[in-house]
Z-matrix of the N, CA and C atoms (Angstrom, degrees):
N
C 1 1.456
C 2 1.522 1 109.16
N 3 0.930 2 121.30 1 145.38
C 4 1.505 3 125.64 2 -154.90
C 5 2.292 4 93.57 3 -126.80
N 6 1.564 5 92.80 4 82.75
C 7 1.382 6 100.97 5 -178.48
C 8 1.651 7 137.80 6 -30.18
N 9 1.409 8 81.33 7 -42.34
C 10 1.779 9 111.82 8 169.47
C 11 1.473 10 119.80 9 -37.75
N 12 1.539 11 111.31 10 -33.74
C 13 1.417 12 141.33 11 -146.61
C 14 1.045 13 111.88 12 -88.59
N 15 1.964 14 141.63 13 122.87
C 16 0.831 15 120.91 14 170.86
C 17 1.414 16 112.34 15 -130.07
N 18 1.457 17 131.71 16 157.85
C 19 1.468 18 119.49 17 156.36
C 20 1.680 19 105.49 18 -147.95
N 21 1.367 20 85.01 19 143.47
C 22 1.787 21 103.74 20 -155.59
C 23 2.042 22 100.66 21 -118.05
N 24 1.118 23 95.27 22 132.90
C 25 1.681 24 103.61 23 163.33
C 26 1.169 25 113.82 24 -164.10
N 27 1.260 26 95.00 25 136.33
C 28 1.690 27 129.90 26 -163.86
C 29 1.642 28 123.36 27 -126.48
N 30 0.963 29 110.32 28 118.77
C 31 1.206 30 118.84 29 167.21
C 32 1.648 31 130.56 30 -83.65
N 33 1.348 32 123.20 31 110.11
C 34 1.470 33 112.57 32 171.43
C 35 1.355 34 119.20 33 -99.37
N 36 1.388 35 171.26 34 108.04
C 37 1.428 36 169.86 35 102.00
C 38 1.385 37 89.53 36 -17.53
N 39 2.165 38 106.02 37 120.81
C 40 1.443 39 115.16 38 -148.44
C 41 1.908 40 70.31 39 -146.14
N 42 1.301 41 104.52 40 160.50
C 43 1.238 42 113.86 41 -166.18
C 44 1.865 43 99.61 42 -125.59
N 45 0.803 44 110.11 43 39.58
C 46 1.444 45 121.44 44 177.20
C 47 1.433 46 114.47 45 -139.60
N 48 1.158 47 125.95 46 -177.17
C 49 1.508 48 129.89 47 179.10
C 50 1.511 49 110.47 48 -102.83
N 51 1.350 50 114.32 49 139.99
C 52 1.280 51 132.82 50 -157.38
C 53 1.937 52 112.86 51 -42.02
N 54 1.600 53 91.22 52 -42.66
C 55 1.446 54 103.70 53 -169.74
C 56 1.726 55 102.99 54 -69.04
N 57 1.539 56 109.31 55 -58.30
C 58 1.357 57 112.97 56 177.21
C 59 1.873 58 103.57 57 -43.03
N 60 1.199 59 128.60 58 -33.77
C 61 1.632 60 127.44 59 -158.53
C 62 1.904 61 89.78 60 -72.03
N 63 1.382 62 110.09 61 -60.73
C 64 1.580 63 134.18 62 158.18
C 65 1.245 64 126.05 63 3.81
N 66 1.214 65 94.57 64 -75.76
C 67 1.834 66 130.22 65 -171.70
C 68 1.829 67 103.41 66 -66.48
N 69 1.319 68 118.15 67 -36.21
C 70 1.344 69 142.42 68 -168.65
C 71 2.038 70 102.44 69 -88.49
N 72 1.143 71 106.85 70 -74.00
C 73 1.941 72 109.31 71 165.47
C 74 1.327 73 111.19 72 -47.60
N 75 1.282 74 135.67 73 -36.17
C 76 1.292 75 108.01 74 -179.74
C 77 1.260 76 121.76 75 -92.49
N 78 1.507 77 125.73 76 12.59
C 79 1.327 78 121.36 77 179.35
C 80 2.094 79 79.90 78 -108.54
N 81 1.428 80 82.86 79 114.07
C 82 1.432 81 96.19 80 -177.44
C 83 1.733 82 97.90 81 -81.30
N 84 0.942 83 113.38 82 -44.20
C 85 1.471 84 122.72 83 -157.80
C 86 1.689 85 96.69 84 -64.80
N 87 0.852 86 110.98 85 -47.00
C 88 1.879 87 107.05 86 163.98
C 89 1.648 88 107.31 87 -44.57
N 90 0.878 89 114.86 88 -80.98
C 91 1.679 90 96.66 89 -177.75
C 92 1.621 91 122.33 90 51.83
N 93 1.478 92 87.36 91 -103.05
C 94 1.449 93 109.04 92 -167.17
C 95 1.007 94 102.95 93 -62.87
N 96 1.704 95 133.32 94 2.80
C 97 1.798 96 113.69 95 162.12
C 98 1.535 97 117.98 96 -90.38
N 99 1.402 98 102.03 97 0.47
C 100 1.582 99 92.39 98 -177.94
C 101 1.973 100 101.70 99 -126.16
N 102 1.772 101 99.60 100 -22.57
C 103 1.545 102 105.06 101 -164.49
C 104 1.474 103 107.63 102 -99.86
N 105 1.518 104 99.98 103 97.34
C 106 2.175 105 79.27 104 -174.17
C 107 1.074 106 117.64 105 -51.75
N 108 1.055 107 121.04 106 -60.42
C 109 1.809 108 116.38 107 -173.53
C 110 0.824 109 140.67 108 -53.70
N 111 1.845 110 107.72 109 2.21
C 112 1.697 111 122.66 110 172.37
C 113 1.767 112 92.49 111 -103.15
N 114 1.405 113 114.58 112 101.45
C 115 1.343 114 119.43 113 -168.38
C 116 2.081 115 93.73 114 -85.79
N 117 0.753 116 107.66 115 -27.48
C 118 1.485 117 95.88 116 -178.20
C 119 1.607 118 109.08 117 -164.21
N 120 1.607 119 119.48 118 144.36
C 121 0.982 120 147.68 119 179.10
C 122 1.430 121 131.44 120 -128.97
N 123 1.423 122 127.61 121 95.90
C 124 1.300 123 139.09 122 -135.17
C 125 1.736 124 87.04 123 -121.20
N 126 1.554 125 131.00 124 109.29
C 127 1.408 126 128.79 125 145.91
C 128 1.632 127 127.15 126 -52.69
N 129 1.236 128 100.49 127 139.37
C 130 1.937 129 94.40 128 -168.26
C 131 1.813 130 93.63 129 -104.58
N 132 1.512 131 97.52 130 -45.43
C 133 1.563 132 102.11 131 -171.29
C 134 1.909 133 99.14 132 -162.56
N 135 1.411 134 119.00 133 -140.15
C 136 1.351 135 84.93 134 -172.72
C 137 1.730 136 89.69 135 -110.93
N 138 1.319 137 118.90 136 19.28
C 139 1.758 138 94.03 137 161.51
C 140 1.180 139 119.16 138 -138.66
N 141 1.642 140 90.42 139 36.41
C 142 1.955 141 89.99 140 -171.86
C 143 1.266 142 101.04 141 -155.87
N 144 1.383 143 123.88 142 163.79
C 145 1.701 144 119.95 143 -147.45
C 146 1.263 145 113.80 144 177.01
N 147 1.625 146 127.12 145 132.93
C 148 1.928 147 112.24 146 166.34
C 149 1.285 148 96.45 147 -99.94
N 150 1.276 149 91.13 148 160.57
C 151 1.589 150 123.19 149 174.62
C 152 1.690 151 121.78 150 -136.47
N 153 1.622 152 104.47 151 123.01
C 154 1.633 153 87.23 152 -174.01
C 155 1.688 154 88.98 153 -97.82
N 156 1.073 155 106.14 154 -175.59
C 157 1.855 156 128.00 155 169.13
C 158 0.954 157 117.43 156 -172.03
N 159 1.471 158 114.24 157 134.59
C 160 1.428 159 141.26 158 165.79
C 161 1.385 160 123.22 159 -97.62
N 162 0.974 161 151.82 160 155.05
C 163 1.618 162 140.81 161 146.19
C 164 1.543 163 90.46 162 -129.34
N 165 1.348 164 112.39 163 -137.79
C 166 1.521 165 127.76 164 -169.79
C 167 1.187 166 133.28 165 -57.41
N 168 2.064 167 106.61 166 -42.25
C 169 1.128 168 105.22 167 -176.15
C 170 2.002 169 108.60 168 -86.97
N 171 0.893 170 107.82 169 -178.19
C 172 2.026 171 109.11 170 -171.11
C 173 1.629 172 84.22 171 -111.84
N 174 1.434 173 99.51 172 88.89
C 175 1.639 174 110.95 173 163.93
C 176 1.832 175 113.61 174 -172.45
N 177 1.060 176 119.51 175 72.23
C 178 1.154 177 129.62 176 175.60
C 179 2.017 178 123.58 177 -37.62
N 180 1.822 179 85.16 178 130.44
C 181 1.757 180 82.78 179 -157.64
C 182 1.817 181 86.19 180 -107.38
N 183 1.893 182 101.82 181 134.04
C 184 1.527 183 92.30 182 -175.46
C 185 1.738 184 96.29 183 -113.52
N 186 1.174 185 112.57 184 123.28
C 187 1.234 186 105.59 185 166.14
C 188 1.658 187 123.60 186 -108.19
N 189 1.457 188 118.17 187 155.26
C 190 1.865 189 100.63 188 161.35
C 191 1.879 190 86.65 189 -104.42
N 192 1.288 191 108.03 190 140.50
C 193 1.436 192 135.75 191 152.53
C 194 1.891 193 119.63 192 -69.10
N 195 1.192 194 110.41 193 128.93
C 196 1.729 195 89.19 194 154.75
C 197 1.893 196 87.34 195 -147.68
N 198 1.282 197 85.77 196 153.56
C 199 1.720 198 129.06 197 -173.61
C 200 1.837 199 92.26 198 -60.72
N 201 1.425 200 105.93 199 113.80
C 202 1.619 201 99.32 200 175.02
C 203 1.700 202 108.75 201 -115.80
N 204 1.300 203 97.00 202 -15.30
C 205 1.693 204 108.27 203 -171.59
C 206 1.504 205 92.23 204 -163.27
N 207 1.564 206 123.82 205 143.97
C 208 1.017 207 156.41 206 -168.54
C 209 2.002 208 116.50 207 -175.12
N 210 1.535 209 86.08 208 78.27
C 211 1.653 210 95.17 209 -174.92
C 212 1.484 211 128.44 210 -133.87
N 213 1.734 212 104.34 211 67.84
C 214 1.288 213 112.45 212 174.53
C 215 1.394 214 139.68 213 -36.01
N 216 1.315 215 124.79 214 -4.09
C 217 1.203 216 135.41 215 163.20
C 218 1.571 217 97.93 216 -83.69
N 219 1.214 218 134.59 217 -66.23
C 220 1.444 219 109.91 218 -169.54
C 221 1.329 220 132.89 219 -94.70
N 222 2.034 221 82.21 220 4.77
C 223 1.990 222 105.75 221 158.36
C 224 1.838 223 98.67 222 69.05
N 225 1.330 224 113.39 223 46.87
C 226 1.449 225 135.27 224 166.26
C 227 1.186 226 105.73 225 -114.51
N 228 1.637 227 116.05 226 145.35
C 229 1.861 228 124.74 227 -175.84
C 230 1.919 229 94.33 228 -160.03
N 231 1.020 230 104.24 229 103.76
C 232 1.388 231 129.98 230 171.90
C 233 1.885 232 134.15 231 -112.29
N 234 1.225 233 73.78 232 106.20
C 235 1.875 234 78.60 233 -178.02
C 236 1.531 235 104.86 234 -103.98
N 237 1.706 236 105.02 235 141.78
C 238 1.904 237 107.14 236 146.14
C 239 1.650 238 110.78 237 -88.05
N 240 1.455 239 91.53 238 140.51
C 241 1.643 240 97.84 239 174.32
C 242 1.692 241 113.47 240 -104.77
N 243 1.051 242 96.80 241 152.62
C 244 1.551 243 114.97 242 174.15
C 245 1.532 244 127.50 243 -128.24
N 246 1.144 245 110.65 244 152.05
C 247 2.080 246 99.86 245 172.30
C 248 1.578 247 85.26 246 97.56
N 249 1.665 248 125.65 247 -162.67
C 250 0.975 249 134.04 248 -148.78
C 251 1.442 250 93.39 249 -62.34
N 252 1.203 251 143.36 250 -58.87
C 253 1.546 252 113.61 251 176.65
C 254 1.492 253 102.82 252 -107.66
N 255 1.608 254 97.79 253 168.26
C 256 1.538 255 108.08 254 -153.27
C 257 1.561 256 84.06 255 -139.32
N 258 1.196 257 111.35 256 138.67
C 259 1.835 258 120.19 257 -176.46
C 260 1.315 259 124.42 258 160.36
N 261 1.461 260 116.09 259 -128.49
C 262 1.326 261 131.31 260 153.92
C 263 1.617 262 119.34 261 -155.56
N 264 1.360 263 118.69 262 167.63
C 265 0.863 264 105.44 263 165.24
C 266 1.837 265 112.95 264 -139.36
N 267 1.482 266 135.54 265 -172.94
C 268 1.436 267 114.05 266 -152.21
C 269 1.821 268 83.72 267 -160.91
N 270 1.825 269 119.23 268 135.71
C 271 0.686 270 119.92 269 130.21
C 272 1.926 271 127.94 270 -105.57
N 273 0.961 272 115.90 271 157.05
C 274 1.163 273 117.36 272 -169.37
C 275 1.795 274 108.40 273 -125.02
N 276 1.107 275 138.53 274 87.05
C 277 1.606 276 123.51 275 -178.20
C 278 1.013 277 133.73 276 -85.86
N 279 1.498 278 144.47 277 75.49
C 280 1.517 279 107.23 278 -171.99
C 281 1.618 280 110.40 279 -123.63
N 282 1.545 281 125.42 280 171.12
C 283 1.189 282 142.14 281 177.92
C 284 1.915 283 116.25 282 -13.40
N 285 1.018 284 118.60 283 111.87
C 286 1.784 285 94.70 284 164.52
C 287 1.750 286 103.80 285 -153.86
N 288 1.581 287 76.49 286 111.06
C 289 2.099 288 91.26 287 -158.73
C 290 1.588 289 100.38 288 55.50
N 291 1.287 290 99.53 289 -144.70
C 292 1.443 291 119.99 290 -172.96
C 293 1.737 292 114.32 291 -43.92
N 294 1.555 293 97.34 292 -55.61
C 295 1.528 294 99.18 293 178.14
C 296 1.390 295 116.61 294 -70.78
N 297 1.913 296 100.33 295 -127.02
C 298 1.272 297 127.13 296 -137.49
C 299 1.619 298 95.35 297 -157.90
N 300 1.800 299 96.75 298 109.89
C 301 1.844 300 80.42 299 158.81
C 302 1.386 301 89.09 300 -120.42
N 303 1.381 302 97.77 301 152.81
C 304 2.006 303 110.76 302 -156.85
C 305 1.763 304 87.89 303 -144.03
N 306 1.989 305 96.55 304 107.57
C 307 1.453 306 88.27 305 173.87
C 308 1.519 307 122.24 306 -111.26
N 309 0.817 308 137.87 307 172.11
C 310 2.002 309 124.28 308 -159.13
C 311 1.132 310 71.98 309 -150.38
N 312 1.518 311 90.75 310 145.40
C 313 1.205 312 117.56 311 -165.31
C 314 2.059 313 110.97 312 -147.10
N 315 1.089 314 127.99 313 141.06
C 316 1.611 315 113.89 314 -158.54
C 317 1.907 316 88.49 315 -179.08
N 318 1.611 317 87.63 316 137.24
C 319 1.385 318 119.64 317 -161.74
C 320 1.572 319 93.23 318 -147.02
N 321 1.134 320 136.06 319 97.65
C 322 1.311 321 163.88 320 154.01
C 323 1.472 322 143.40 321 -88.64
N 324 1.736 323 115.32 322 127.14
C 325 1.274 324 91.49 323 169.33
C 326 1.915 325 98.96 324 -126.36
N 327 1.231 326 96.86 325 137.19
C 328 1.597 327 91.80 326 171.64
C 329 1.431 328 127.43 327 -57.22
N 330 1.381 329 112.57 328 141.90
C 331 1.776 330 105.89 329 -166.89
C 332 1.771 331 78.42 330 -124.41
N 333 1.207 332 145.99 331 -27.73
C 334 1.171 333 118.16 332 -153.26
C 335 1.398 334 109.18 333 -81.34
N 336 1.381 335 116.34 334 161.90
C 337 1.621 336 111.03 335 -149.11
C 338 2.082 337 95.73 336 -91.27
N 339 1.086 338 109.84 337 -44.88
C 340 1.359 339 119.31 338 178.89
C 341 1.658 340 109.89 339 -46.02
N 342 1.583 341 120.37 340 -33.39
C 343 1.494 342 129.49 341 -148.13
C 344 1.547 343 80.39 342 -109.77
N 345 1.273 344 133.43 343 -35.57
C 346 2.307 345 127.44 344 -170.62
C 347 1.484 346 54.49 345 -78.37
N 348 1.559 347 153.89 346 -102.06
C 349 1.562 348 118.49 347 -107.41
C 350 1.518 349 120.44 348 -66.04
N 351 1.273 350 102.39 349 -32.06
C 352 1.624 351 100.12 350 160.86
C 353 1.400 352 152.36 351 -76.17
N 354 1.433 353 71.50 352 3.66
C 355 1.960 354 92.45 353 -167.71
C 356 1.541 355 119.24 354 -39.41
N 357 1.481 356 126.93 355 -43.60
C 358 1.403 357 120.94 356 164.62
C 359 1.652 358 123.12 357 -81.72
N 360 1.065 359 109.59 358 -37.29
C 361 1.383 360 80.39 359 170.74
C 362 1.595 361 138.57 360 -98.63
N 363 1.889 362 107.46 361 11.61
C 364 1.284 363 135.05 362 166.94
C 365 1.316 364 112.71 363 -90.63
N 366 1.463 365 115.47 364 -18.06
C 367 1.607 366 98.87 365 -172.29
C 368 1.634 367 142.61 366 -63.40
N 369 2.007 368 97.85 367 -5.08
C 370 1.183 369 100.82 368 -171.36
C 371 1.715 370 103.37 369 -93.28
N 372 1.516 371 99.89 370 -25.58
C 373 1.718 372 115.82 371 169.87
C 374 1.262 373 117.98 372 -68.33
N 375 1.438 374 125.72 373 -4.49
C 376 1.393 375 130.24 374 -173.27
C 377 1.470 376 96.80 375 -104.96
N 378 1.299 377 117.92 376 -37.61
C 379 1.208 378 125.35 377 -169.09
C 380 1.909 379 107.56 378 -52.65
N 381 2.035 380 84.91 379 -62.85
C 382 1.237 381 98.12 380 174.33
C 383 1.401 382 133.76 381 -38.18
N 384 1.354 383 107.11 382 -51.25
C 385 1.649 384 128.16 383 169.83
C 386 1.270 385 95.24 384 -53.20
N 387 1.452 386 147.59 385 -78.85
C 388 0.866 387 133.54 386 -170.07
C 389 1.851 388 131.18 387 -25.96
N 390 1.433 389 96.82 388 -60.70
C 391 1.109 390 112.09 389 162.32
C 392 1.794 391 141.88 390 -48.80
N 393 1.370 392 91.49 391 -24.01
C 394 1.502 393 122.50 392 -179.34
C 395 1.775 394 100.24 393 -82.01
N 396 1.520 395 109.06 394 -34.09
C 397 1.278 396 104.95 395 176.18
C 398 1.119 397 131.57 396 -76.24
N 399 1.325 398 100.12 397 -27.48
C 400 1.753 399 117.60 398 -166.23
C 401 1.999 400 98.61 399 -75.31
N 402 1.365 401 98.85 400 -47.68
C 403 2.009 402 99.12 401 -164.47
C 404 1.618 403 74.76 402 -72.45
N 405 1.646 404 165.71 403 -34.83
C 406 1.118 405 152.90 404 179.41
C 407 1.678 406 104.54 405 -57.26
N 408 0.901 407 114.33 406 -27.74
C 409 1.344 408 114.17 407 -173.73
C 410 1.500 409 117.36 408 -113.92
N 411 1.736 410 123.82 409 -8.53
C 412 1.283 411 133.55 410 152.82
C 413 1.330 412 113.23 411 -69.33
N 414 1.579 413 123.31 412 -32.01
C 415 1.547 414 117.88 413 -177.75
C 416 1.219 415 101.30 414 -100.98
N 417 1.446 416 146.45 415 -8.53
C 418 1.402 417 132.95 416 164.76
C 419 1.698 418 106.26 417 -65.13
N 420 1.461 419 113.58 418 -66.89
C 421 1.030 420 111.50 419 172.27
C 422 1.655 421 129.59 420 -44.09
N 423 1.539 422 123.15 421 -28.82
C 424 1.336 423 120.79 422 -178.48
C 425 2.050 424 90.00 423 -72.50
N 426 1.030 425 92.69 424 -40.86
C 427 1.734 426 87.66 425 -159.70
C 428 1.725 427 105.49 426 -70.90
N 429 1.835 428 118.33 427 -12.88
C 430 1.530 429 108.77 428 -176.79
C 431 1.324 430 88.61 429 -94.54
N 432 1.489 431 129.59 430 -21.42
C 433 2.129 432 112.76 431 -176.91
C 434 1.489 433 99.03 432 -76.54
N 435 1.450 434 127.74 433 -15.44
C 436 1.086 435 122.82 434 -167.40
C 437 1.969 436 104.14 435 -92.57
N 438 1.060 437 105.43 436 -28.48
C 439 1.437 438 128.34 437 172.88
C 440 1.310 439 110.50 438 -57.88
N 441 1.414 440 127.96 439 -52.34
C 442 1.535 441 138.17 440 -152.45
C 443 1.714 442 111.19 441 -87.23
């Protein structure tokens, strides 16, 4: 098993309609007004971008983003990442009743040098953090579709 390694899936049940959920994820650069733990979102050009993040633990994750899929008809938004993690990551949206089930999806390998030295005995705390980010960023988002 290659510690470094991560892959993440998440489920959101979103109380809005798929397109409205849509219209909102792909303006990445919004973020940090609704997602705390995406502390900043920097445009490079129109398919590429940094992003820092925080969640719980006090260690800031910097990534550059670029645009790999952007396909409002089947309401998919896919980035490769670069910088401390290197991968991709995947939203997925579709219909559920009234709303939105919106699944994210992320296949990672850690590049930052501090996070490979901890990799075994941080991985269950990384995990956690992870997780801490995502319901931070399921209730920002319920509260900005609910906002708009």
């Amino acid at each position: 098993m290659d510690w470094c390694r991560y892959r993440f899936r998440c489920v959101w049940r979103l109380a809005a309609p798929p397109d409205a959920v849509y219209a909102v994820l792909e303006r990445a650069e919004e973020y940090p007004r609704w997602w705390p733990q995406v502390r900043e979102v920097v445009p490079l050009d129109e398919t590429t971008g940094t992003a820092r993040f925080r969640s719980v633990l006090p260690y800031d994750l910097l990534v550059t983003a670029r645009a790999l899929r952007r396909d409002p008809a089947a309401r998919v938004l896919e980035v490769g990442l670069g910088g401390d993690l290197e991968g991709w990551a995947r939203w997925t949206l579709t219909p559920d009743g009234n709303g939105t089930h919106a699944l994210y999806e992320q296949e990672v390998e850690v590049r930052a040098r501090l996070l490979r030295a901890l990799a075994v005995p941080g991985r269950p705390v990384f995990r956690a953090n992870h997780a801490l980010m995502m319901r931070g960023g399921r209730r920002g988002l319920a509260a900005h579709l609910r906002a708009v």
